[in-house]
N, CA, C and O atoms as a Tinker XYZ file with bonds, in Angstrom:
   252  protein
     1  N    148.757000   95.502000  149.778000    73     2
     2  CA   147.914000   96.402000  149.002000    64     1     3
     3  C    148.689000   97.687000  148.719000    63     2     4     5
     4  O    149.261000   98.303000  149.618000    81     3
     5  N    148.689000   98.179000  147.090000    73     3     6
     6  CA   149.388000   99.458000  147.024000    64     5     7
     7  C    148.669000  100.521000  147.306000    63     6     8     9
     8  O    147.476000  100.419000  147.019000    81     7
     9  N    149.108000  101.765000  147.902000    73     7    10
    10  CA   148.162000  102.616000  148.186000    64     9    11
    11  C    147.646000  103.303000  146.755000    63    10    12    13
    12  O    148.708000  103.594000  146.204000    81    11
    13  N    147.025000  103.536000  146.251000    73    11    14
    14  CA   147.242000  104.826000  144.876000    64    13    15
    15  C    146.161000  106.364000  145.292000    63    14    16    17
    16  O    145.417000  106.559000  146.253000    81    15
    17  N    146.542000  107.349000  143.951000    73    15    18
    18  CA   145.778000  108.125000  144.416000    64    17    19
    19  C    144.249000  108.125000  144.560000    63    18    20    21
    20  O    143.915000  108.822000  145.518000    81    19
    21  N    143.290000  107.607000  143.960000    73    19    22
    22  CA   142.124000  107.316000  144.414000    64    21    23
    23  C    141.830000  106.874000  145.885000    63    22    24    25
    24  O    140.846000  107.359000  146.443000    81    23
    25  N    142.482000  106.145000  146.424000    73    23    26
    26  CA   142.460000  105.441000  148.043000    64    25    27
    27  C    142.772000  107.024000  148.480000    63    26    28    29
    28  O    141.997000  107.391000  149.363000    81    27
    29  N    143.592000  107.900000  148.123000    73    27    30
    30  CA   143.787000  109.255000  149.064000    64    29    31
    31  C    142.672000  110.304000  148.859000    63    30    32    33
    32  O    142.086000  110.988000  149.698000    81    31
    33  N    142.518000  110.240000  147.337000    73    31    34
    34  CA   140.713000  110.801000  147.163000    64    33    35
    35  C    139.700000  110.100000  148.311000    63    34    36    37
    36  O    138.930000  110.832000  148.933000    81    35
    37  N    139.717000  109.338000  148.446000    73    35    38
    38  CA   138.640000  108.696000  149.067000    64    37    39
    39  C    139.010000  109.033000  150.731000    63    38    40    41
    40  O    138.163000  109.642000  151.385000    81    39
    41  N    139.933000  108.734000  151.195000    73    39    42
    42  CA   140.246000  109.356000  152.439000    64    41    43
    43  C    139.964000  110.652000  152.604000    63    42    44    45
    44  O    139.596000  111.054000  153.708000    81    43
    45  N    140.086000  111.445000  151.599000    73    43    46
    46  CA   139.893000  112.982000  151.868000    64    45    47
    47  C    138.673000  113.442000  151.867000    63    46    48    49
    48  O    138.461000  114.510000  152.442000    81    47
    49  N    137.434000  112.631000  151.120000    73    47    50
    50  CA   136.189000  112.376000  151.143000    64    49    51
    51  C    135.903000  112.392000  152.622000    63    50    52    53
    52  O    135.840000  113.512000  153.128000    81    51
    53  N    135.721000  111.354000  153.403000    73    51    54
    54  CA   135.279000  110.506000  154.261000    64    53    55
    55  C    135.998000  111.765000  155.103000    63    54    56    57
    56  O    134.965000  112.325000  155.470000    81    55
    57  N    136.738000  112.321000  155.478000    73    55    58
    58  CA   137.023000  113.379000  156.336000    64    57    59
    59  C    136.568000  114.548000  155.975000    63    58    60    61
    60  O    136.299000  115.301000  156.911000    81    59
    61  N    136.364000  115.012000  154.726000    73    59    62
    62  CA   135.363000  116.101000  154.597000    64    61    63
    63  C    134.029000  116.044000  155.025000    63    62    64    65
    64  O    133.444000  117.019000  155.497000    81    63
    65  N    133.378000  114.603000  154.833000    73    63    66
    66  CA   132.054000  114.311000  155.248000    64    65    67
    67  C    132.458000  114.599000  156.798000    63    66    68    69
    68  O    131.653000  115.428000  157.224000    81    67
    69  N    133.218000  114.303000  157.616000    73    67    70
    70  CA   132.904000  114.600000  158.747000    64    69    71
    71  C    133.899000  115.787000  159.444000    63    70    72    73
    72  O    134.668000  115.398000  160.323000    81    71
    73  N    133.904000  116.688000  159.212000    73    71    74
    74  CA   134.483000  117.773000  159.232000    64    73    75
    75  C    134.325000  118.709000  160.516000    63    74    76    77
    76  O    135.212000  119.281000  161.150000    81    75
    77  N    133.032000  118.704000  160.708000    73    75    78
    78  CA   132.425000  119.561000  161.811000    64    77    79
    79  C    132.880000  118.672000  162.638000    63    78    80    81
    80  O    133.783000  119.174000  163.306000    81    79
    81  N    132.699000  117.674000  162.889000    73    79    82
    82  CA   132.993000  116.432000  164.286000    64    81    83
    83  C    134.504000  116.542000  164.233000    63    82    84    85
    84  O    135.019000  117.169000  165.159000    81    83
    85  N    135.290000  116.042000  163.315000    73    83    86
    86  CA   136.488000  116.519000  163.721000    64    85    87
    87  C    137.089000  117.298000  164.211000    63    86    88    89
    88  O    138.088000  117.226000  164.927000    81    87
    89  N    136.159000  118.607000  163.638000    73    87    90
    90  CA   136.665000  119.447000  164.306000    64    89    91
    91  C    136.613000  120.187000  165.435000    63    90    92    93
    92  O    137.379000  121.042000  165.881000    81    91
    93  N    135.156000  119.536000  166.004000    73    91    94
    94  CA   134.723000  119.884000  167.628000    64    93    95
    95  C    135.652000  118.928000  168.054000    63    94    96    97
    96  O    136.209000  119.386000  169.052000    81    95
    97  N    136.003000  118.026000  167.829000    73    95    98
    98  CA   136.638000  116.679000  168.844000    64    97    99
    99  C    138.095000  117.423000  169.243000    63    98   100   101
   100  O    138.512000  117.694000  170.369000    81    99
   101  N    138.712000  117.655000  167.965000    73    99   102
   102  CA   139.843000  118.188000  168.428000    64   101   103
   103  C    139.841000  119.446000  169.343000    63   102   104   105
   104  O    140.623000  119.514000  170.291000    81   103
   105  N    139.175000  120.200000  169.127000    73   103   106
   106  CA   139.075000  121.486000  169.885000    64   105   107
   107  C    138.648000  121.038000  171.375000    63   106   108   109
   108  O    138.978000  121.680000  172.372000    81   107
   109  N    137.772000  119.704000  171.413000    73   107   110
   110  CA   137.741000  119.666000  172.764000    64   109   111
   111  C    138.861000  119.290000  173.460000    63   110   112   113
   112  O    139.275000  119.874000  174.462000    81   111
   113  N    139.639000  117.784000  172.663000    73   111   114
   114  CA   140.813000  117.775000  173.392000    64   113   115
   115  C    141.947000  118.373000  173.162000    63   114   116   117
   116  O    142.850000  117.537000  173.170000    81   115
   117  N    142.411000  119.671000  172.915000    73   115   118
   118  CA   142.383000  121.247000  173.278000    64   117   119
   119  C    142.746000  121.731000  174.426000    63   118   120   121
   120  O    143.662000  121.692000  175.248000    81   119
   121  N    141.423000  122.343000  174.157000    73   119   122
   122  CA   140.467000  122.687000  175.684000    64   121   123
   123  C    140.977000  121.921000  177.024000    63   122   124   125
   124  O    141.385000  122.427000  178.069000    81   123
   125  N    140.877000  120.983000  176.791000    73   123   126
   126  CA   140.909000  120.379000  178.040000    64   125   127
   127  C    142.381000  119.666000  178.191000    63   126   128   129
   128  O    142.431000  119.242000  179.346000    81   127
   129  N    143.688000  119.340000  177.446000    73   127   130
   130  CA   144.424000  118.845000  177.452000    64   129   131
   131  C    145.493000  120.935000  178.047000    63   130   132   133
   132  O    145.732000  121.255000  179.212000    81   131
   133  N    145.681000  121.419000  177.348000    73   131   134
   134  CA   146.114000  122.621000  177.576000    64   133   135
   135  C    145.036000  123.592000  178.808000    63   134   136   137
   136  O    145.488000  124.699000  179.100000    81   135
   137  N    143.992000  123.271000  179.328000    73   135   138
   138  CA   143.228000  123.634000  180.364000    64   137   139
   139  C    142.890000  125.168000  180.346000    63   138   140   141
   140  O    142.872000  125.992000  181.261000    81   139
   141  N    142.503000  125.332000  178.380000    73   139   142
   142  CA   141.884000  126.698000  178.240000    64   141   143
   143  C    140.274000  126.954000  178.552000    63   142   144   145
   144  O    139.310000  126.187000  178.546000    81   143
   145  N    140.427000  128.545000  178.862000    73   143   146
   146  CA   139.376000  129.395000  179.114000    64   145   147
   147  C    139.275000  129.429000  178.029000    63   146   148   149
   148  O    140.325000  129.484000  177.387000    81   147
   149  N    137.544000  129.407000  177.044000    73   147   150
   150  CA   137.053000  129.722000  176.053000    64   149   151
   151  C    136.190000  130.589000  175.734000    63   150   152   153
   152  O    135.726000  130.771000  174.609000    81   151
   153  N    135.907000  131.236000  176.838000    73   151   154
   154  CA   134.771000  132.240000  177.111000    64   153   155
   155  C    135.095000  133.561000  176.287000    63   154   156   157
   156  O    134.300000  134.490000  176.150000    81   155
   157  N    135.992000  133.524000  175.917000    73   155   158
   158  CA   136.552000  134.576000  174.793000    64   157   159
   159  C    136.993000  133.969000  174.086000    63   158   160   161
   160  O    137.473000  132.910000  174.489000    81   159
   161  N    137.112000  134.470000  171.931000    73   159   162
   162  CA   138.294000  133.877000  171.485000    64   161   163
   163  C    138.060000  134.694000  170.407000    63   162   164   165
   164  O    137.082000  135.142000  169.808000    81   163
   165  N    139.705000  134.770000  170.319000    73   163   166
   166  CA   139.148000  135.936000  169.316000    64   165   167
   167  C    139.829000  135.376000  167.555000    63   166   168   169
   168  O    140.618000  134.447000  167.388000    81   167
   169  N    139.348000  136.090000  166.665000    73   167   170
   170  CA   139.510000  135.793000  165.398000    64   169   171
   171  C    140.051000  136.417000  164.187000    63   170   172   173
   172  O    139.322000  137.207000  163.586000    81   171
   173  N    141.056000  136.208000  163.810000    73   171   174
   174  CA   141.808000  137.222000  163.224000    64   173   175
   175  C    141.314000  137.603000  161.741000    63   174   176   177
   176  O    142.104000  137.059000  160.970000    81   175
   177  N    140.421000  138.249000  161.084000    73   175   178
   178  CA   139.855000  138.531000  159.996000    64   177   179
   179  C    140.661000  139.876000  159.162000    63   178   180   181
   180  O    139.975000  140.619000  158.460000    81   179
   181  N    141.753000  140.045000  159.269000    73   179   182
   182  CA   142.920000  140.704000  158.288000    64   181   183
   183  C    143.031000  140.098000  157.394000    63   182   184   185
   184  O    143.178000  138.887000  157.558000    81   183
   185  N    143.011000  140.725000  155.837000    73   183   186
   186  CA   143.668000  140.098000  154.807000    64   185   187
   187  C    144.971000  140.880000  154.901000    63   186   188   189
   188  O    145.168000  141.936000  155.502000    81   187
   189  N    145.912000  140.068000  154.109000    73   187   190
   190  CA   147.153000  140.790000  153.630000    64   189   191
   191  C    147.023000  140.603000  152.430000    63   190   192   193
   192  O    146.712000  139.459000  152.097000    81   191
   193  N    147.198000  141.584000  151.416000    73   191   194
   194  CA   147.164000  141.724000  150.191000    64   193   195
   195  C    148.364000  142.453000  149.789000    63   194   196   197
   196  O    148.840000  143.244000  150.604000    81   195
   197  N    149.084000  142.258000  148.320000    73   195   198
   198  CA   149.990000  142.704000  147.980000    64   197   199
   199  C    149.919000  143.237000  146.633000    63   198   200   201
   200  O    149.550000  142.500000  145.719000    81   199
   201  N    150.236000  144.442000  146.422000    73   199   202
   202  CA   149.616000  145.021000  145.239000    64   201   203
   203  C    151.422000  145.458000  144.205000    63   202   204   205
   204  O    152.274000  145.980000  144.923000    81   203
   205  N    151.932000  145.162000  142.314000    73   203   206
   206  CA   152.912000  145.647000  142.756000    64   205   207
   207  C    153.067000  146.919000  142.446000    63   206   208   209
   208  O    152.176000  147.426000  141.765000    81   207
   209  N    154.065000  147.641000  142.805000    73   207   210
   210  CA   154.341000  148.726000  143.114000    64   209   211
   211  C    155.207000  149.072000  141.257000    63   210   212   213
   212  O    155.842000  148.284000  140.557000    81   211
   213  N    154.945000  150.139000  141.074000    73   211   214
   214  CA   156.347000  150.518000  139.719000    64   213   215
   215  C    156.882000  150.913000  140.249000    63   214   216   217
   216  O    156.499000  151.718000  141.098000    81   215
   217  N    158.397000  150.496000  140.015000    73   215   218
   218  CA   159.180000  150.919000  139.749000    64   217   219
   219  C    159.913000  152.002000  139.417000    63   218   220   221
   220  O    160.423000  151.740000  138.328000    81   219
   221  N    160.394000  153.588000  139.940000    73   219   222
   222  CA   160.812000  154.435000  138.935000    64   221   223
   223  C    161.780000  153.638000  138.288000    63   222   224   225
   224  O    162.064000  152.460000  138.509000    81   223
   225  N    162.467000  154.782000  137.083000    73   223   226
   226  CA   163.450000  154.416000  136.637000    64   225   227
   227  C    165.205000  155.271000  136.565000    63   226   228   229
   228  O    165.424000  156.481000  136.493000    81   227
   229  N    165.824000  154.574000  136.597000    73   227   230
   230  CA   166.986000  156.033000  136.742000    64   229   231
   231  C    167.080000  157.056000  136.593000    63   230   232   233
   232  O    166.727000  157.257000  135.431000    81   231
   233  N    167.351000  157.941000  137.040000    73   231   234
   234  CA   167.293000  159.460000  137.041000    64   233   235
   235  C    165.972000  159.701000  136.578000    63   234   236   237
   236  O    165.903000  160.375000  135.550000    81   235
   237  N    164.926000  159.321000  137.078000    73   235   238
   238  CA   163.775000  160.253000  138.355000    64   237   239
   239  C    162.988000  160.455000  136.414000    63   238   240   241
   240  O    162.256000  161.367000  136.030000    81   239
   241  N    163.500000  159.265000  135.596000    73   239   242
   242  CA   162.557000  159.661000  134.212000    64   241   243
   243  C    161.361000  158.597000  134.683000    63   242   244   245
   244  O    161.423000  157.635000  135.450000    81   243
   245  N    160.192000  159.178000  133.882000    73   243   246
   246  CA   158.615000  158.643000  133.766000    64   245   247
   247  C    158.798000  156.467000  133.997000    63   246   248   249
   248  O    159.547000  155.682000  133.416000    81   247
   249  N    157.854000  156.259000  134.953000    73   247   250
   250  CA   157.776000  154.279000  134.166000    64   249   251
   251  C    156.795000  154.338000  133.605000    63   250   252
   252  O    156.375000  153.359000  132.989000    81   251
């Protein structure tokens, strides 16, 4: 059977539908494979944004 892209649409489906479960499952074995404390965790909510800057131009004339 060839794979094509629809068969990878469809995989990506079927894991979005289960998303939350995946993603507790992994976090548990996590948790318990690395033998973390979870009673804290913290969450990094920084954007970095980049704005651009002008340029002067040689000898200190107007951009």
């Amino acid at each position: 059977m060839e794979l094509k892209l629809h068969h990878l649409y469809r995989a990506l489906d079927v894991l979005y539908e289960n998303k939350e479960a995946i993603e507790a499952g992994l976090f548990g074995q996590m948790r318990d494979l690395f033998s973390l404390d979870v009673s804290v965790v913290f969450y990094d909510t920084t954007l970095i944004s980049s704005y651009p800057r002008s340029v002067p131009h040689a000898h200190g004339s107007p951009t």
